[in-house]
C-alpha positions in Angstrom: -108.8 -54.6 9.0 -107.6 -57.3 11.6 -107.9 -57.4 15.2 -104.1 -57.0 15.5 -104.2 -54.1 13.0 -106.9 -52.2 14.7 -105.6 -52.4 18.0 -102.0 -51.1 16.7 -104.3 -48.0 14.9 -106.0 -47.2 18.0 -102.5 -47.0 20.2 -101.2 -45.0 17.0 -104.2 -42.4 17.4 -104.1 -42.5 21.3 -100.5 -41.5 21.0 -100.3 -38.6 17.7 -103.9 -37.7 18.4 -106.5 -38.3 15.4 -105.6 -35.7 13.4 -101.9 -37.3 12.5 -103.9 -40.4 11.7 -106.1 -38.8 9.5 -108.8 -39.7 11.4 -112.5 -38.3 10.3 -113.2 -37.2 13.9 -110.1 -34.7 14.1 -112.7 -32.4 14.7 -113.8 -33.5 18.0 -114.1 -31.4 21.0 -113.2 -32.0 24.5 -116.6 -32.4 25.7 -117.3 -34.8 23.2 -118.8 -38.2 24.5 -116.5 -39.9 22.2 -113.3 -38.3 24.2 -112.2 -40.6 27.2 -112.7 -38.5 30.6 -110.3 -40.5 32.5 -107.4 -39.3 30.0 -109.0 -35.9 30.5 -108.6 -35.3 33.9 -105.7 -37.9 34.7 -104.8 -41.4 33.2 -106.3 -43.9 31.8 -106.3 -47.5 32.9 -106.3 -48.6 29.5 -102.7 -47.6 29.2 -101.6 -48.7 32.3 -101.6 -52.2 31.6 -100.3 -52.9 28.3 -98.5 -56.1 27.8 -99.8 -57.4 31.1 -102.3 -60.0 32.2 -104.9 -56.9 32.8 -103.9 -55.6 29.5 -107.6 -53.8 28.3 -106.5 -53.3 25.0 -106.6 -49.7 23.1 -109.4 -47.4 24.7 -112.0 -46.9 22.7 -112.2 -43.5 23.5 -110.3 -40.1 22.2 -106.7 -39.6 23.9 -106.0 -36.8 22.2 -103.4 -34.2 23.9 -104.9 -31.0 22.0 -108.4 -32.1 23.4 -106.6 -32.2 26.9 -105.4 -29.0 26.7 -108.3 -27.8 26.0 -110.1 -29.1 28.8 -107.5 -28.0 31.0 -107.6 -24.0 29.6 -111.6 -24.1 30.0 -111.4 -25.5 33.4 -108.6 -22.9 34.6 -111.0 -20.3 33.0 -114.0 -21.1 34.6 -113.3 -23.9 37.5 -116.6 -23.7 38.8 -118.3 -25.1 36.0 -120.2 -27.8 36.9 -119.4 -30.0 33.6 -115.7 -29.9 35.2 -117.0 -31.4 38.4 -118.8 -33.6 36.4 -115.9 -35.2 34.8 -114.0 -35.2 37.4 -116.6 -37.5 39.5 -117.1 -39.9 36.8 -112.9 -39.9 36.8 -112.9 -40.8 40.1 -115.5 -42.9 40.0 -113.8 -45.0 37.6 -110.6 -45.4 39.7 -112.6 -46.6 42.4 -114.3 -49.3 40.4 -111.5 -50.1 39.1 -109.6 -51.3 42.1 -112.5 -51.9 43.7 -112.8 -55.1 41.7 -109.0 -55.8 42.1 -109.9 -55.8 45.6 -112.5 -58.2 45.6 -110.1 -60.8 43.6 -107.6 -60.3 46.5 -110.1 -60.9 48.8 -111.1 -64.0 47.0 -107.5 -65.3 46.2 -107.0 -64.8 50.4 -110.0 -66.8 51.0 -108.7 -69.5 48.5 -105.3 -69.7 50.2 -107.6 -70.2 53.4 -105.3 -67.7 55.1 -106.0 -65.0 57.1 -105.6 -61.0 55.5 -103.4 -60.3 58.0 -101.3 -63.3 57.9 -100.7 -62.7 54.3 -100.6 -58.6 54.3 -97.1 -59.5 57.0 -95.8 -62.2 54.2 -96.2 -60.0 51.5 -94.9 -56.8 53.0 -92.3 -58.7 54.1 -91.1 -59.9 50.7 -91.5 -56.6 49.1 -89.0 -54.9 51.7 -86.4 -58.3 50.6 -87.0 -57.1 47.2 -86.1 -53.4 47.7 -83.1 -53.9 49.9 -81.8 -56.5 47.1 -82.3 -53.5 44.6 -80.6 -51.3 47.1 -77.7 -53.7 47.2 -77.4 -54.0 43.1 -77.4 -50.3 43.2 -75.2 -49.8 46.2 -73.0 -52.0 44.3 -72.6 -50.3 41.2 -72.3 -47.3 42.9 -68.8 -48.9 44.7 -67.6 -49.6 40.9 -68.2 -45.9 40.1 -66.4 -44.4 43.1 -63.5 -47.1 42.3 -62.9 -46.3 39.3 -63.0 -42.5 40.3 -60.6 -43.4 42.8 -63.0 -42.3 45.8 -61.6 -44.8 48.2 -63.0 -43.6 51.6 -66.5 -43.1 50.0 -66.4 -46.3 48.4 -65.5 -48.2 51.9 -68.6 -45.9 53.5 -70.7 -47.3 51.1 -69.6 -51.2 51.6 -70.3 -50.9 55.2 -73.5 -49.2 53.7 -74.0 -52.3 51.7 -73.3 -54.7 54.8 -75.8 -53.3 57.0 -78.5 -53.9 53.6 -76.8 -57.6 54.1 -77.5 -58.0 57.7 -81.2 -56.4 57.2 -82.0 -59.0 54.2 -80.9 -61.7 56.2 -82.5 -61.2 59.4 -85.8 -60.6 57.3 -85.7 -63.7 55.5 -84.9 -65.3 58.7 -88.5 -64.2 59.7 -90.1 -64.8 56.7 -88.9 -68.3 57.0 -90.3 -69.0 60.1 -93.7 -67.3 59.6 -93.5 -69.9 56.4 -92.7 -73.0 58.7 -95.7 -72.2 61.1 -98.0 -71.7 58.1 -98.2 -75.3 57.2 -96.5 -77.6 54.5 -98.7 -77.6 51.5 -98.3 -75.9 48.4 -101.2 -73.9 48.9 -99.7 -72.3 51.6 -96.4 -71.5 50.1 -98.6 -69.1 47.8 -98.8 -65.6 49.0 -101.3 -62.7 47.3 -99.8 -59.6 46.2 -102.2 -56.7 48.2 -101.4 -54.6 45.3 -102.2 -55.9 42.6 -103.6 -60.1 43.5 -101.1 -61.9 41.6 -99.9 -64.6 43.3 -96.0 -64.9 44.9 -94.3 -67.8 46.2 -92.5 -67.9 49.0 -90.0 -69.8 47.0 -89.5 -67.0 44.6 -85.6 -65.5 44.2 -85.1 -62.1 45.2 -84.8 -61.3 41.4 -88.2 -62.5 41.2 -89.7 -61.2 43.6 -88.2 -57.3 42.9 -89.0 -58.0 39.1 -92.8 -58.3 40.4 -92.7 -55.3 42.3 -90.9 -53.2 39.8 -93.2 -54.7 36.6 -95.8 -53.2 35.1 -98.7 -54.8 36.6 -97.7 -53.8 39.8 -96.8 -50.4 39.3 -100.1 -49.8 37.4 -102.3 -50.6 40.4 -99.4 -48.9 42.6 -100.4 -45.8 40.6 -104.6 -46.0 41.0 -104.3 -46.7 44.8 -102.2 -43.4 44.9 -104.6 -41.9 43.0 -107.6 -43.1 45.0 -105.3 -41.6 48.4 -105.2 -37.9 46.5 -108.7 -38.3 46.4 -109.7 -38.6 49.6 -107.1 -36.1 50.9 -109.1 -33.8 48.6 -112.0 -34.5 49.8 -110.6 -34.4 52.9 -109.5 -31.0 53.2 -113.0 -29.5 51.4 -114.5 -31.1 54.3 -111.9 -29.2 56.4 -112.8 -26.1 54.5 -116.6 -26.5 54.7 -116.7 -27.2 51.0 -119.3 -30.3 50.2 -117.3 -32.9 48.2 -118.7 -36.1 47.3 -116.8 -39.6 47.7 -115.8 -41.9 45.4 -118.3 -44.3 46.5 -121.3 -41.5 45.7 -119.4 -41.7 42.4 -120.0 -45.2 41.7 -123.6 -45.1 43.1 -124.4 -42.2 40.4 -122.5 -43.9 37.8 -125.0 -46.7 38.1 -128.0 -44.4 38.3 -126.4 -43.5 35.2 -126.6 -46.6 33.8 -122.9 -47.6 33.9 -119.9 -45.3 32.7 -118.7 -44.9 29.2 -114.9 -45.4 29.0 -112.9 -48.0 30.6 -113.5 -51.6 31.0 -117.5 -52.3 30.6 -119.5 -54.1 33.3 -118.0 -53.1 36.8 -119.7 -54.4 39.4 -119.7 -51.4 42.2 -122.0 -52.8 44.6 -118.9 -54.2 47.3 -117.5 -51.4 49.6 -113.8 -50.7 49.4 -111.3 -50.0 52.2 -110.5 -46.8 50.5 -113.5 -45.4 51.2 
């Protein structure tokens, strides 16, 4: 079977589960080393980033949604078993690696662009918000079409003057994004920005279809996604600590995962040693 094939088998399997495929391991359980924890208790990176530069390819682990909820109906039965904790570690353990090392290439693409993290945190912030209010115009302006045609004049003109203000607001941001640009030097080097999302590089030059096509893409969104994730966590952790409850951190996580030896699903090789600012 081809590379191409296999891969397609493994997305086929990930979504009908094993037992459509005919698959001799239809009989797996949920505790089952061959059953991807991160799918378990949440998502799993390998499906985030299909199509994309990331793209990991089909997990070579079980996603199986009988085998999920399973897991789920044992750990509502007994939620203080420790295997649930367990999984749940090594789940959050690989989020945190995970953007961990995104992290580290964001750090290293701002050291590249010999710029400043802050400097570039206030470019990129500022051509995300040009992005949205450009989406909130297209949508402001389809929305004008609908009244019109519904014959809703006075909510129509409300939401033109709606749409003006949006004008007025993209303007005098790319009026400011413009001069941050001048004072930042001519060379192309420094017309590169890096996304603190994800670390793919944005231009200054780029059109505001561009830019809101990188924001809304898949790349994006996927890391988008894990940060949130990583934020749950530590509000979790958070209120246990409120509560008196010992709960340990992501980072204790990735420290156990390489007493372990490493962690079975995912990408292979993370290196945890680098802090994170989620932590």
């Amino acid at each position: 079977m081809g590379r191409l094939a296999e891969m397609q088998r493994k997305l086929l399997e990930q979504m009908m589960g094993p037992e459509a495929m005919g698959v001799a391991n239809a009989n797996l359980v949920w505790s089952d080393d061959k059953v991807c924890r991160n799918f378990l208790c949440g998502t799993c990176p390998h499906t985030l980033f299909t199509n994309t530069k990331m793209d990991l390819g089909a997990c070579p682990k079980s996603h199986t949604e009988r085998l999920k909820a399973d897991y789920n109906e044992a750990k509502s039965k007994d939620p203080n078993d420790p295997i649930h904790a367990r999984f749940q570690l090594e789940y959050e353990s690989n989020i945190f690696s995970f953007v961990d090392e995104c992290d580290r290439r964001i750090r290293a693409a701002h050291r590249r662009l010999e710029k400043t993290p802050e400097e570039n945190a206030k470019t990129t912030n500022l051509m995300r918000e040009i992005g949205e209010i450009e989406l909130a115009i297209q949508g402001g302006t389809e929305k004008i079409e609908q009244l019109g045609e519904q014959g809703k004049v006075e909510e129509s003109m409300r939401e033109m003057a709606a749409i003006e203000a949006l004008k007025n607001e993209k303007a005098d941001k790319e009026r400011e994004l413009q001069q941050l640009t001048d004072t930042s030097g001519a060379s192309g080097h420094q017309k590169l920005r890096v996304c603190d999302v994800c670390g793919a590089y944005l231009s200054v030059l780029d059109s505001d279809r561009r830019l809101a096509d990188h924001f809304g893409g898949k790349m994006h969104l996927g890391y988008h996604e894990l940060r949130n994730m990583l934020q749950k966590f530590r509000e979790e952790r958070e209120k246990a600590k409120a509560a008196g409850v010992s709960a340990p951190s992501t980072a204790q996580a990735s420290s156990n995962g390489r007493e372990r030896g490493g962690r079975d699903e995912g990408r292979g090789g993370y290196d945890r040693h680098s802090s994170s600012r989620y932590e």
